[in-house]
Backbone as CSV, one residue per row, in Angstrom:
resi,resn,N_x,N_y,N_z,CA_x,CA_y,CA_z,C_x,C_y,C_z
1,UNK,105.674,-75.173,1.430,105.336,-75.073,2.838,105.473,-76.436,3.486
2,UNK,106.233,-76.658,4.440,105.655,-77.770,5.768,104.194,-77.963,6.143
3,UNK,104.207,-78.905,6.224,102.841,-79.476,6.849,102.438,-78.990,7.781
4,UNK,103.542,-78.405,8.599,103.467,-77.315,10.217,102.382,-76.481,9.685
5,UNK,102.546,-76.021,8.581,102.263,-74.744,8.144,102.708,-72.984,9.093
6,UNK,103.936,-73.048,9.456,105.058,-72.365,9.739,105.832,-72.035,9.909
7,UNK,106.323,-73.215,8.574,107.373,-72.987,8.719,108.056,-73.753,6.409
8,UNK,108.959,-72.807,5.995,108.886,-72.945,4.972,109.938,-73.686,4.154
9,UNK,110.319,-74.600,3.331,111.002,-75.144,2.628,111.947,-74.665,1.739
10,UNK,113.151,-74.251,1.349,113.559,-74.100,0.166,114.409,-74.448,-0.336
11,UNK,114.910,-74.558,-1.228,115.947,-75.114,-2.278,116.851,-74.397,-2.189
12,UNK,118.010,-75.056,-1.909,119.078,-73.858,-2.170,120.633,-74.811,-2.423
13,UNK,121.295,-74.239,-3.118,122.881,-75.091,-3.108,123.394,-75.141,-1.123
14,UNK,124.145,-76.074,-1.211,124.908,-76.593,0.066,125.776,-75.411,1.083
15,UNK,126.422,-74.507,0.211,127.190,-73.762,0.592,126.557,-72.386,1.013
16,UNK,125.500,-71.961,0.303,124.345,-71.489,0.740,123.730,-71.368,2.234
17,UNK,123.456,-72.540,2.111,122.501,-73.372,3.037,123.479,-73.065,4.421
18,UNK,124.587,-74.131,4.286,125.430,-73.892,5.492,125.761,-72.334,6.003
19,UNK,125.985,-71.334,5.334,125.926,-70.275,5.470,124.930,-69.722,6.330
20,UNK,123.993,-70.102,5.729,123.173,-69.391,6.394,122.834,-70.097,7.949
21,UNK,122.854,-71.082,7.889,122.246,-71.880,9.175,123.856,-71.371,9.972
22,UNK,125.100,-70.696,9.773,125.811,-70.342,10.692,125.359,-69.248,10.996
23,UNK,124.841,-68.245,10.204,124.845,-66.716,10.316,123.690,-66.592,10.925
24,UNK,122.504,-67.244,11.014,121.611,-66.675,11.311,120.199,-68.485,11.737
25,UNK,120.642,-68.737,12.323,120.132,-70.528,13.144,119.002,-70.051,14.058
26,UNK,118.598,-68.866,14.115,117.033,-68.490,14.707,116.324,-68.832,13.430
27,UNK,116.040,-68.372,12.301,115.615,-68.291,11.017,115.847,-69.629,10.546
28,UNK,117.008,-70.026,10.237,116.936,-71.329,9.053,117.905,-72.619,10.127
29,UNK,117.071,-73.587,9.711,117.580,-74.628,9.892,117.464,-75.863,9.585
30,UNK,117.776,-77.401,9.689,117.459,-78.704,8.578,117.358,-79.614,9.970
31,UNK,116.463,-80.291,9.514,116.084,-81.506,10.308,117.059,-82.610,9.369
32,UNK,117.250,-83.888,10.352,117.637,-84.758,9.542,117.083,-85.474,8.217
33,UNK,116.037,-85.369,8.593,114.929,-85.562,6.940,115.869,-84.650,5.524
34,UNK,116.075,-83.385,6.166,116.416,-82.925,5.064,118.062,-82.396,4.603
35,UNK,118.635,-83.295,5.813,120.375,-82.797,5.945,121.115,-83.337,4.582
36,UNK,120.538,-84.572,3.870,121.106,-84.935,2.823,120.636,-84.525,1.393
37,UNK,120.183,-83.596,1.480,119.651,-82.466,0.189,119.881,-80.821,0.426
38,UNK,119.556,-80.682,-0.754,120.223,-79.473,-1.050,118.655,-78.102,-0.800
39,UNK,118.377,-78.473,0.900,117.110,-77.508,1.106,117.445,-77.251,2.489
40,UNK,116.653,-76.083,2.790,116.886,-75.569,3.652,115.588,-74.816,4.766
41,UNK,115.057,-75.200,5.917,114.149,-74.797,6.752,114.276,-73.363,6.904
42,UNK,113.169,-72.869,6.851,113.021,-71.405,7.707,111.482,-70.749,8.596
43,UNK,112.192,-70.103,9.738,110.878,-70.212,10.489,110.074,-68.576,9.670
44,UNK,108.940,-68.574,9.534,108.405,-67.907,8.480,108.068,-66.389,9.571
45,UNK,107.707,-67.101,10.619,107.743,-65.599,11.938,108.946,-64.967,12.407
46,UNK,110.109,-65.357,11.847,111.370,-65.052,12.093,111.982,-64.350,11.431
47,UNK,111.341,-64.592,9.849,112.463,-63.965,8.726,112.143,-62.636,8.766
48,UNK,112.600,-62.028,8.160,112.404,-60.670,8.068,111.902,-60.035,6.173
49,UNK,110.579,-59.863,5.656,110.053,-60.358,4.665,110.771,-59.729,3.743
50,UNK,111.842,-58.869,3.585,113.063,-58.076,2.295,113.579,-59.742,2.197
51,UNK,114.166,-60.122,3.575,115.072,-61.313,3.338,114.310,-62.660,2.171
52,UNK,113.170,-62.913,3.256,112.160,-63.638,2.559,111.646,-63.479,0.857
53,UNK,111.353,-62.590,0.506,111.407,-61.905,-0.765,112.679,-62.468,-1.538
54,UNK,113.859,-62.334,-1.079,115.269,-62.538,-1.778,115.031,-63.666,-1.674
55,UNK,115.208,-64.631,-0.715,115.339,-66.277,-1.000,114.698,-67.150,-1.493
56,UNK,113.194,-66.112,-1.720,111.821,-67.238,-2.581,112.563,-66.824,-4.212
57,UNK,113.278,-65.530,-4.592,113.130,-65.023,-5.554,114.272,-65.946,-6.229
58,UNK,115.104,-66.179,-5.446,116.746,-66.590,-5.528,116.076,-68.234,-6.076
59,UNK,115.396,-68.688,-5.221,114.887,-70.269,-5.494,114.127,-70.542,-6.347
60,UNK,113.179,-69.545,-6.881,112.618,-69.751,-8.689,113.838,-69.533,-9.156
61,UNK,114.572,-68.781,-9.286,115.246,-67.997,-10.536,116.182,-69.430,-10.998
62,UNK,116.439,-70.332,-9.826,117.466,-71.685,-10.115,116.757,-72.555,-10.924
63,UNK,115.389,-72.643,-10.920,114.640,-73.794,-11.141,113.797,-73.320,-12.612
64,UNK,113.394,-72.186,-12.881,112.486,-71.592,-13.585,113.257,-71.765,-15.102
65,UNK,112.687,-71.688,-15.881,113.216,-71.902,-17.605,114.046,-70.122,-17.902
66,UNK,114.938,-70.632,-18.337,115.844,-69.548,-18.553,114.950,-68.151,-18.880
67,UNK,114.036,-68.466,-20.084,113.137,-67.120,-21.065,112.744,-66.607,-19.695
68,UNK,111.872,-67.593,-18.871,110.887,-66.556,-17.859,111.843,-65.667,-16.598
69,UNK,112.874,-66.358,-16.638,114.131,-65.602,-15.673,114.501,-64.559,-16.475
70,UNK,115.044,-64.422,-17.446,115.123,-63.186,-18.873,113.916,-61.835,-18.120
71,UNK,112.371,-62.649,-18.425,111.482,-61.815,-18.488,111.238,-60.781,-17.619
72,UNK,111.527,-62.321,-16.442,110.999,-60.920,-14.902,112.349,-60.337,-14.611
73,UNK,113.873,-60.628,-15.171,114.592,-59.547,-14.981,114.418,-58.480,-15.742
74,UNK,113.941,-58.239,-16.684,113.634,-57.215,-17.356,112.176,-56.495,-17.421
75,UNK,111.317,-56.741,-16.344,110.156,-56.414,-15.645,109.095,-56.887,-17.119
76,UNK,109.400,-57.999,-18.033,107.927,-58.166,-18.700,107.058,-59.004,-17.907
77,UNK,105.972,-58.805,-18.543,104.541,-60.088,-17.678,104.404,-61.464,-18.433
78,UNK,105.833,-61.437,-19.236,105.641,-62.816,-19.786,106.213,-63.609,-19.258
């Protein structure tokens, strides 16, 4: 989360990112703070929470240890 607290942070590759800030620049966008990394702004009253759901899910699954990505694709609680 931003310090705003409304607005949310995430990780995402470049090509991603740019994508999205063409397709849809109500929702996501980067301040200069964060134009030279690989993250991406989104306004949290904007998204639409299926979308939201996909991009928090998309941004563990990059970062998370392979086993626990395994797990929750295969619905265990480990």
């Amino acid at each position: 989360m931003h310090e705003d607290g409304v607005t949310l942070i995430l990780k995402m590759d470049y090509e991603t990112r740019d994508f999205l800030l063409q397709v849809n620049p109500g929702v996501y966008y980067v301040t200069d703070h964060y134009r030279s990394y690989p993250y991406v702004l989104l306004h949290l009253s904007e998204i639409d929470p299926k979308e939201l759901q996909k991009r928090l899910e998309h941004a563990w699954k990059s970062c998370a240890p392979k086993r626990l990505v395994e797990a929750y694709d295969q619905g265990s609680d480990t």
